[in-house]
C-alpha positions, 0 to 999 in steps of 0.5 A: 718930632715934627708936630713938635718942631710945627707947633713951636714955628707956629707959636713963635710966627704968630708972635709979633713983638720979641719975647722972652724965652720963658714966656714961649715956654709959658705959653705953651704950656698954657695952650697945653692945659687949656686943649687937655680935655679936648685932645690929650695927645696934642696936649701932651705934643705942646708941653713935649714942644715947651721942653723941647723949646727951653732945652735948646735955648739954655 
């Protein structure tokens, strides 16, 4: 839970402007598909943290 929580904190400090909730999801997941080859579980660690991200904030 807490490479979850470290990924989405990471994620959002190196954003600079405001984004919409939707477009962290949408990175995240991005960032998931493209390290699938490389690393599975951190895949799969990123896409765990865009649904964890979108069920707090809805």
């Amino acid at each position: 839970m807490f490479r979850i929580l470290s990924h989405i904190a990471s994620f959002l400090s190196s954003r600079h402007a405001v984004t919409p909730a939707s477009e962290v999801a949408h990175q995240l997941l991005e960032r998931a598909d493209a390290g699938a080859g490389r690393d599975p579980r951190q895949a799969q660690e990123l896409r765990s943290a865009a649904r964890a991200f979108l069920s707090v904030i809805r």
